[in-house]
Structures are given as structure tokens and as C-alpha cells.
C-alpha positions in Angstrom: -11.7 -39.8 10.3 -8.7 -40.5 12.8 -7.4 -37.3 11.6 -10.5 -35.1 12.5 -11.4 -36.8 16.1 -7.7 -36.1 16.7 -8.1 -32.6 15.3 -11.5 -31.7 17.1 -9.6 -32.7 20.8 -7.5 -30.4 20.1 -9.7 -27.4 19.3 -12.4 -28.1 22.1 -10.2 -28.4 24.6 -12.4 -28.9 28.0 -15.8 -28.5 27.1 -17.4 -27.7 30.4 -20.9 -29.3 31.7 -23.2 -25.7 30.7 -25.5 -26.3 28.6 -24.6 -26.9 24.9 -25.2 -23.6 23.0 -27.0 -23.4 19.6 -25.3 -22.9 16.1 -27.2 -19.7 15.7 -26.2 -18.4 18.8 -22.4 -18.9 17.7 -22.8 -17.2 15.0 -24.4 -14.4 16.4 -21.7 -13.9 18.8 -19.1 -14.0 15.7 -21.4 -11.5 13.9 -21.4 -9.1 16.6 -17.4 -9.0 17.7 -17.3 -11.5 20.3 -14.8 -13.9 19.1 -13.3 -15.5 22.1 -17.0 -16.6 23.1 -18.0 -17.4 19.9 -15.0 -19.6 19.1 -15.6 -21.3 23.1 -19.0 -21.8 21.6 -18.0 -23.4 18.1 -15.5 -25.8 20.4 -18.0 -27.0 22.1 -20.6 -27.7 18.9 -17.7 -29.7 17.1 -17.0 -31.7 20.9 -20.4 -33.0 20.8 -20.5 -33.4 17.0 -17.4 -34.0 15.4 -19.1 -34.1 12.2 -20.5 -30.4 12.4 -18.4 -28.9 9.4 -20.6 -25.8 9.5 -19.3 -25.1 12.8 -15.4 -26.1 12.0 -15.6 -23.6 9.2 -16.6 -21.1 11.8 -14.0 -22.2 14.3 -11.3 -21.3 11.8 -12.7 -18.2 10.4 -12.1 -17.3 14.4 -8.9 -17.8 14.1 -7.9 -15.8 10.7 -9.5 -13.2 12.3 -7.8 -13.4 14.9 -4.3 -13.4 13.5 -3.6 -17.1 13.7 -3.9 -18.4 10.0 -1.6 -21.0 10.4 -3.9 -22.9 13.0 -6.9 -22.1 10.7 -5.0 -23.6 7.5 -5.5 -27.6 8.8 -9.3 -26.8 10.3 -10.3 -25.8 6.7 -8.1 -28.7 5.0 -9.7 -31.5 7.7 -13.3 -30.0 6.0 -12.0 -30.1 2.6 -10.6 -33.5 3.1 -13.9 -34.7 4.2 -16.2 -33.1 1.1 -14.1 -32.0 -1.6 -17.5 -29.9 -3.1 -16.8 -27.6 -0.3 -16.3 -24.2 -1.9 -16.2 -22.6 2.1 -13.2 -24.7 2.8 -11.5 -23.9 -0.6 -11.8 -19.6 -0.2 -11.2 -20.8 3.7 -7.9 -22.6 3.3 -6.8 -20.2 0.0 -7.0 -17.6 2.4 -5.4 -18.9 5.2 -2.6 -20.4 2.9 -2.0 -16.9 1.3 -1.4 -15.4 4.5 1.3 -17.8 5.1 3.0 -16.3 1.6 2.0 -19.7 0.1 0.4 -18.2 -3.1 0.7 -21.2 -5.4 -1.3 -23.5 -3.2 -3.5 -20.6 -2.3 -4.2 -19.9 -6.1 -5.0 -23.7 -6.7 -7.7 -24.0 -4.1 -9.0 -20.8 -5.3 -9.0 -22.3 -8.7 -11.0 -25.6 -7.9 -13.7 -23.5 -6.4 -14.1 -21.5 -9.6 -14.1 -25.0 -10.8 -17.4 -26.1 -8.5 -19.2 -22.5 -8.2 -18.4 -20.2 -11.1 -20.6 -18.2 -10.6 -20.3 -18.1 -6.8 -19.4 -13.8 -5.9 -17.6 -15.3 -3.3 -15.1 -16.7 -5.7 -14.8 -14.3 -8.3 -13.7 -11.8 -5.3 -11.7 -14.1 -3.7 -9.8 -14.6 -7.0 -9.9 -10.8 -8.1 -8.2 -10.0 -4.8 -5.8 -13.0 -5.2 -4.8 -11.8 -8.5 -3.9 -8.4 -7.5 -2.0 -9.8 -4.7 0.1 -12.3 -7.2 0.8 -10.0 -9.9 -1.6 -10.4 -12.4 -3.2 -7.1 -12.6 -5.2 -7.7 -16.1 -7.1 -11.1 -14.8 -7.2 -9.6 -11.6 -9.3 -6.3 -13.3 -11.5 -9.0 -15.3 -12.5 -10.4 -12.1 -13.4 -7.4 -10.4 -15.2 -6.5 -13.6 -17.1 -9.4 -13.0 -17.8 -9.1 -9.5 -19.1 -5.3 -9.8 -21.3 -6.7 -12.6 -22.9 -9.5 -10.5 -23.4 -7.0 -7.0 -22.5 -3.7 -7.8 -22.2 -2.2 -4.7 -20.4 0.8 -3.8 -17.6 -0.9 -2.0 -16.8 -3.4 -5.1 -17.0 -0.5 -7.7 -14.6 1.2 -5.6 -12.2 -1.9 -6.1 -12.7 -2.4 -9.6 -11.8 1.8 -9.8 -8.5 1.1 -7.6 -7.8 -1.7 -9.9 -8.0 0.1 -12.5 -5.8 2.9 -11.3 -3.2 0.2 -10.5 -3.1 -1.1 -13.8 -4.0 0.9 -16.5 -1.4 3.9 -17.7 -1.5 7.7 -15.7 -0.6 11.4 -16.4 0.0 13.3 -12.9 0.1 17.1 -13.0 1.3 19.0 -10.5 1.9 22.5 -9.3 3.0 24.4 -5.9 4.0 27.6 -5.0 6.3 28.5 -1.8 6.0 31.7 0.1 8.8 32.7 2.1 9.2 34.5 5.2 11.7 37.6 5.0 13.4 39.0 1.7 13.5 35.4 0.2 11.4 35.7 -2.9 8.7 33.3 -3.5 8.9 30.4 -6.0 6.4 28.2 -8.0 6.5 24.7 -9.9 4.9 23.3 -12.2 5.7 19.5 -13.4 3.6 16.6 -15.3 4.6 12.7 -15.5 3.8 9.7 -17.7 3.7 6.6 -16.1 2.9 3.7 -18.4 2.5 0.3 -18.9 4.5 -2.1 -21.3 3.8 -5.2 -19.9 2.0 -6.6 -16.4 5.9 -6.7 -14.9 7.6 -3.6 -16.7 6.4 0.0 -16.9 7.9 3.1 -18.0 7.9 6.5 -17.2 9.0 10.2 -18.1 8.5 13.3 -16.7 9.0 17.1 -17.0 9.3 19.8 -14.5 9.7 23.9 -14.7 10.2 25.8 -11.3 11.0 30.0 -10.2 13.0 29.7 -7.2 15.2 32.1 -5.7 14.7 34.5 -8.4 15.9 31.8 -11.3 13.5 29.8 -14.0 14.9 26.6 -14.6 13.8 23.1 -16.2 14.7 19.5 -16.1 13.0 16.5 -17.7 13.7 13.0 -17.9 12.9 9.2 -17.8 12.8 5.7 -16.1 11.9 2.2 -15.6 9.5 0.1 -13.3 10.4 -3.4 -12.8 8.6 -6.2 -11.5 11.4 -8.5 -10.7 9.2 -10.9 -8.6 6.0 -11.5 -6.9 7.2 -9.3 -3.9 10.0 -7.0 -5.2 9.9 -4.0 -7.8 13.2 -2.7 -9.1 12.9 1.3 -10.4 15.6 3.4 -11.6 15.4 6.9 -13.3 17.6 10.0 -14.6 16.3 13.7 -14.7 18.8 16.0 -16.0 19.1 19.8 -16.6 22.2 21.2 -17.6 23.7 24.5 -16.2 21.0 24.9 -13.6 21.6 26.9 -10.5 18.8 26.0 -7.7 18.1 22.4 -9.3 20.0 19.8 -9.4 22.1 19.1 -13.0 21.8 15.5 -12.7 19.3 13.7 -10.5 20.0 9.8 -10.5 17.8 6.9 -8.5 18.0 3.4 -7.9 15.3 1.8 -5.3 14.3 -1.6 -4.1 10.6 -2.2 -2.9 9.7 -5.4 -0.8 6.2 -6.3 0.1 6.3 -7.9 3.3 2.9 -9.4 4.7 0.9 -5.8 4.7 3.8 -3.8 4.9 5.7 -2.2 2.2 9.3 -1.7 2.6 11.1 0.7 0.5 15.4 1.3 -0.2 16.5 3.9 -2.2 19.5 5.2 -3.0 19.6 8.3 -4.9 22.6 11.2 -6.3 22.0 14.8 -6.9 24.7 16.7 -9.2 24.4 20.3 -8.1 27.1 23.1 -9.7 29.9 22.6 -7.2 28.5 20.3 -5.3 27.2 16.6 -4.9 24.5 14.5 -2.5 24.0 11.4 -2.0 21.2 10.0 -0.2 20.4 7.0 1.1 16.6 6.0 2.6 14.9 3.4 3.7 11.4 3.8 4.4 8.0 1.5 5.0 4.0 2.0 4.5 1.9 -0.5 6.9 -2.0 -0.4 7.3 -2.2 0.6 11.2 -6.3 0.3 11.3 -8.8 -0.7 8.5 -8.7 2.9 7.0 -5.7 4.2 8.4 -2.0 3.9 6.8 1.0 5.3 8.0 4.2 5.9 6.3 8.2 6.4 7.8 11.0 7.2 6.1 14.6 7.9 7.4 17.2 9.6 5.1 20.9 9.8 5.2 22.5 13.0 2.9 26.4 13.1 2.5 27.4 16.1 0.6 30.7 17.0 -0.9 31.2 20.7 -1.9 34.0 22.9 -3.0 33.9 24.2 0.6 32.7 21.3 2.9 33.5 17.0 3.0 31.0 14.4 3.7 28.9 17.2 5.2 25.5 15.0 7.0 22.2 15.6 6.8 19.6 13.5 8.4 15.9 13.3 7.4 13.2 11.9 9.4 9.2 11.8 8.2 5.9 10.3 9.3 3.1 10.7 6.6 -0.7 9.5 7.3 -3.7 8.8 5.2 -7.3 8.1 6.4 -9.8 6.8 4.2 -12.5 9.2 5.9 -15.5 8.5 3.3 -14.9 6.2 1.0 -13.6 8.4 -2.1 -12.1 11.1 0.9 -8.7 10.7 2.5 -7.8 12.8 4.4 -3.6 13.7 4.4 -1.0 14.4 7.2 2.6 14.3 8.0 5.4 15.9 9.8 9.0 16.0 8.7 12.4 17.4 10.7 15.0 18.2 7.9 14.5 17.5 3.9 10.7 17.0 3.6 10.5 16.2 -0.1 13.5 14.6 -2.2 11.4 14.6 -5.2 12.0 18.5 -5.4 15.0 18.9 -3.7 17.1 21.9 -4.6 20.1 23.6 -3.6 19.1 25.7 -0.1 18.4 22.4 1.2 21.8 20.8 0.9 24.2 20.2 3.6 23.2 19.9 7.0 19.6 21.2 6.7 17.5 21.8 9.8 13.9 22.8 9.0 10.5 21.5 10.7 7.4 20.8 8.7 3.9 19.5 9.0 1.2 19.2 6.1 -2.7 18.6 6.2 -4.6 17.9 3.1 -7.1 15.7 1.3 -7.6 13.5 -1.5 -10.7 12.8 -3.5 -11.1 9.6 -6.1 -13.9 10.6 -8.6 -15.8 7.5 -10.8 -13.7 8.8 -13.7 -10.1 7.5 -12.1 -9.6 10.9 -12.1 -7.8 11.8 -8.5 -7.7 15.1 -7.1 -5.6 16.0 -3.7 -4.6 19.8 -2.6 -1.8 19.8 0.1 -0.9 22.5 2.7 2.6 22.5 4.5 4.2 25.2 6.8 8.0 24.2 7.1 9.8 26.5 10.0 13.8 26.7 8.7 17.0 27.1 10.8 17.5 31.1 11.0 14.1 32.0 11.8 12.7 31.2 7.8 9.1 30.2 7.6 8.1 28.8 4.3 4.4 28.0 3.3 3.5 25.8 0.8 0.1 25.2 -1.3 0.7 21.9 -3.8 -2.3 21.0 -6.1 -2.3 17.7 -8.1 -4.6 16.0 -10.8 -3.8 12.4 -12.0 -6.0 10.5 -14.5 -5.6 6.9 -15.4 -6.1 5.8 -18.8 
């Protein structure tokens, strides 16, 4: 009790002499936004009655929304402490101590509730969601099952759907075709992927790609590995190789890093292209972070070196912003803008060296029931030399 008389001082600070407001009036003020004087509100409830848990839950809800988790973590625990049947405090202080990258302890108050209310949507979600987040993408798809089943609302079906899409296996295919400004002729690809799962930490992956470009058909295939090395970090590595090609590379070698960091997702690659007569290496760092509720925006920087039979650690330097807003809830719409190589993932031999072009790209992205996701791009790229290159890229990936 010492411990919660100390605790409520400190969260009521001065409670002022207007008149004490009511709990419902609190919450309404939560409910609609107003979180500074809903949370003066709460104070003042728990200064008069130290005992109001109700309104201590409330008081740190107020400040996880507000970005302040580690000063909601002991509000919730001072509840818990006092009634160890509360199942608010236990999702409360799980999800303040996640935030804090304290998943064990997180996972064990999550894991008591279940314990008190299993049947309680509130927990199965919680634990869905916490399951993604540690790893554990089959328990965390039973639980979303689970939660669809018990309020099937469009919102958790779409969860259960992007659960799904994380965790079972996918075939991409994709296709684009470049047209070309001048006498350059046009060129089309054509490649599909396998991408499939061994285990929850390891996954596998092949793919195969065809492509016309500057008057030559050539083809490359190959293989790699995904690697869940820990909760946070993914190793990948892969080889595509196509001997005595002209316009793609011969070899095509990669070795990347990925940190999850909070919401953000940071990405280091390293990555060596074998071209006839000459060589790239590339090194890129790059990170994805939720900048609103449906918008994320991604940044990448990339460093080319290239050795030829006519130039020396020749540089090349890459910089591109790519956006994606969840306009309806299967739409997303698509965006970016790149200044030099836009697209490593199909990089070829007119864009070695020093390679000064300007792009931007606008498409969409649509997620049908049937994990089946279907996104058409549009990019105009404006080249050194007065080239203007348009580009129409169509992709279809299923999960199965």
C-alpha cells in the first residue's frame, strides 16, 4: 500500500480545488483524443481515491499512447500487485513491457491472463500480435485464427490474411517491359520466385528470370537462404548465375543483415555483380519505419565501386525514397523517387559505372481474401544524355 500512495503523489501532482470530474467524463475525453485533459482528469480521480484502479488503468493507457511506456510499466504493475485477477493490468503491463524490448516478461504476463480469461478476445489478440512480434509465426496464426473466429471483423480477418502471407510459402511472378526514348530498342522481363518455408527460423528460396534487352535474350536462375538468427535479426544470402551473358550480370552474389529496431526496420546489404569485363560491388544500407498509422516510408542509400578493363574503383551513388499508403484496407497505394540505380534487383550492364538517371514510380497494390496479391507499377526514369525510359512492371504473388 506504501508503494501505491507513494506512486499516486506522483502521478496527480497538484490536484487543484475545481470541482472533481466524473469517471465517465474521463473516459470520454480519452475516447475522443483529448489525452492531456483526460489524463489531468484521471490524476485527480486516483488523488481523491487512491484505490480507483479503474482510473490508474486509464492513467497509464495515457501514457502508452502517448509514447511514454516506461512510466506506464509500474502504474499497471502497482494494479497488478494489488489484484493479481486483473487481466487489464496483465495485457496493460505486457504491453508496456514489450515496448521496452522486454519480450520474455511481456510474454509471461500475457500468458497468466490466458491463464484467468481464455476466452477473453482481448487476450487471444494481445497474444496473436505478441507472437508475431517474438517469432513464432505458427502459434501466432493459431491465435489470429482464433480471434477471427470469435469477432470476425474485417480488420481481424485482414490480420489473420497478413499472417498468413507472413508465414505460409509464396510464388511471385513478375513481368515488365521498358520503352526507350531514341534508337535504344525496347526490352521486356519476365521472372518467377519460390520462397518457402523449412522451419519458423529458416526459409529457402529460388528463383528464375528471362529478359530482351538491348537487342539480346538472356537468362539467369538461382537460389538462397533466409535465416532467423534471433528475435530481431535475419541473415539472407543468395547466388543467381548465368554464364556468358552480355546485358546481365554472370554472377550476382548477396549477403544482407536485417535489424528490427522498435518499428523500424534497418537493412545492410552487401552485394557483387560479375559482368563480362567488369565487376560491382555495392554496398547499401537502407530502413522502412511506419511514419503515420497507414503510411510507411522506405530509404535506401547505395554505394557502387566498379572495376573494368577501362576504368578503377569507378563510384556510383544511389539514393531512393519509396512510400506505401494503406488507402482502403486491401488498397495501397505505391510511390517513390530514385536519383541513379533504381532497382538492384534487375541491374544490368548500362547501368554500371557512374550512372546518373532520375526516376519516380506511382502504383497500387491490392490483397484479395485468397492471399493472392496483385500490384501494377509505373516508373518514368529520365537518363544522363537526354534518355527517357518508361517502365510498366505487373506482379502476382500467392501464398500457399
Amino acid at each position: 500500500m506504501l508503494f501505491t500512495l507513494l506512486l499516486v503523489t506522483a502521478l496527480a501532482g497538484e490536484p487543484g480545488r475545481q470541482a472533481l470530474p466524473t469517471f465517465a467524463d474521463a473516459v470520454q475525453m480519452a475516447e475522443a483524443g483529448q489525452d492531456e485533459a483526460a489524463l489531468a482528469a484521471f490524476q485527480r480521480l486516483v488523488a481523491a481515491n487512491p484505490n480507483d484502479r479503474a482510473a490508474r488503468i486509464w492513467i497509464a493507457r495515457l501514457y502508452e499512447r502517448t509514447g511514454a511506456p516506461e512510466r506506464a510499466e509500474p502504474v499497471y504493475r502497482s494494479v497488478y500487485l494489488e489484484d493479481k485477477t486483473s487481466v487489464d493490468a496483465l495485457l496493460g503491463l505486457a504491453s508496456a513491457l514489450m515496448a521496452q524490448h522486454a519480450e520474455r516478461e511481456g510474454m509471461e504476463m500475457l500468458t497468466r491472463a490466458e491463464e484467468l480469461e481464455p476466452q477473453n478476445p482481448a487476450v487471444i489478440e494481445a497474444l496473436a500480435r505478441a507472437h508475431r512480434r517474438v517469432g513464432s509465426p505458427e502459434r501466432a496464426v493459431g491465435y489470429f485464427e482464433r480471434m477471427s473466429a470469435a469477432q470476425p471483423t474485417e480488420q481481424h480477418l485482414l490480420s489473420l490474411e497478413d499472417a498468413r502471407r507472413s508465414y505460409q510459402h509464396r510464388v511471385e511472378v513478375r513481368g515488365f517491359s521498358e520503352q526507350f526514348s531514341g534508337s535504344s530498342p525496347n526490352s521486356s522481363n519476365g521472372d518467377v520466385s519460390l520462397n518457402y518455408r523449412l522451419s519458423d527460423r529458416t526459409r529457402v528460396f529460388g528463383r528464375g528470370e528471362v529478359q530482351r534487352k538491348l537487342g539480346v535474350r538472356e537468362a539467369r536462375g538461382g537460389a538462397g537462404v533466409e535465416w532467423r538468427w534471433k528475435q530481431t535479426v535475419t541473415l539472407r544470402a543468395h547466388a543467381l548465375v548465368a554464364p556468358d551473358t552480355v546485358v546481365m550480370p554472370e554472377g550476382d552474389y548477396l549477403g544482407e543483415l536485417q535489424h528490427v529496431y522498435g518499428r523500424s526496420v534497418w537493412t545492410y546489404t552487401l552485394r557483387s555483380f560479375d559482368f563480362t569485363g567488369a565487376r560491382v560491388a555495392v554496398l547499401s544500407p537502407a530502413v522502412t519505419w511506419p511514419v503515420m498509422d497507414r503510411l510507411d516510408l522506405s530509404v535506401r542509400y547505395a554505394l557502387a565501386l566498379t572495376d573494368s578493363n577501362t576504368v578503377s574503383n569507378e563510384a556510383g551513388q544511389s539514393l531512393q525514397v519509396l512510400g506505401s499508403y494503406q488507402y482502403r484496407p486491401r488498397l495501397a497505394i505505391l510511390g517513390g523517387v530514385a536519383a541513379g540505380v533504381e532497382d538492384f534487383d534487375h541491374f544490368s550492364v548500362d547501368r554500371i559505372g557512374n550512372f546518373r538517371a532520375f526516376s519516380g514510380s506511382v502504383g497500387a497494390r491490392y490483397d484479395l481474401r485468397t492471399l493472392t496479391a496483385v500490384a501494377a507499377m509505373y516508373e518514368h526514369q529520365a537518363r544522363r544524355g537526354g534518355v527517357n525510359m518508361g517502365r510498366v512492371t505487373l506482379s502476382v504473388q500467392q501464398s500457399f
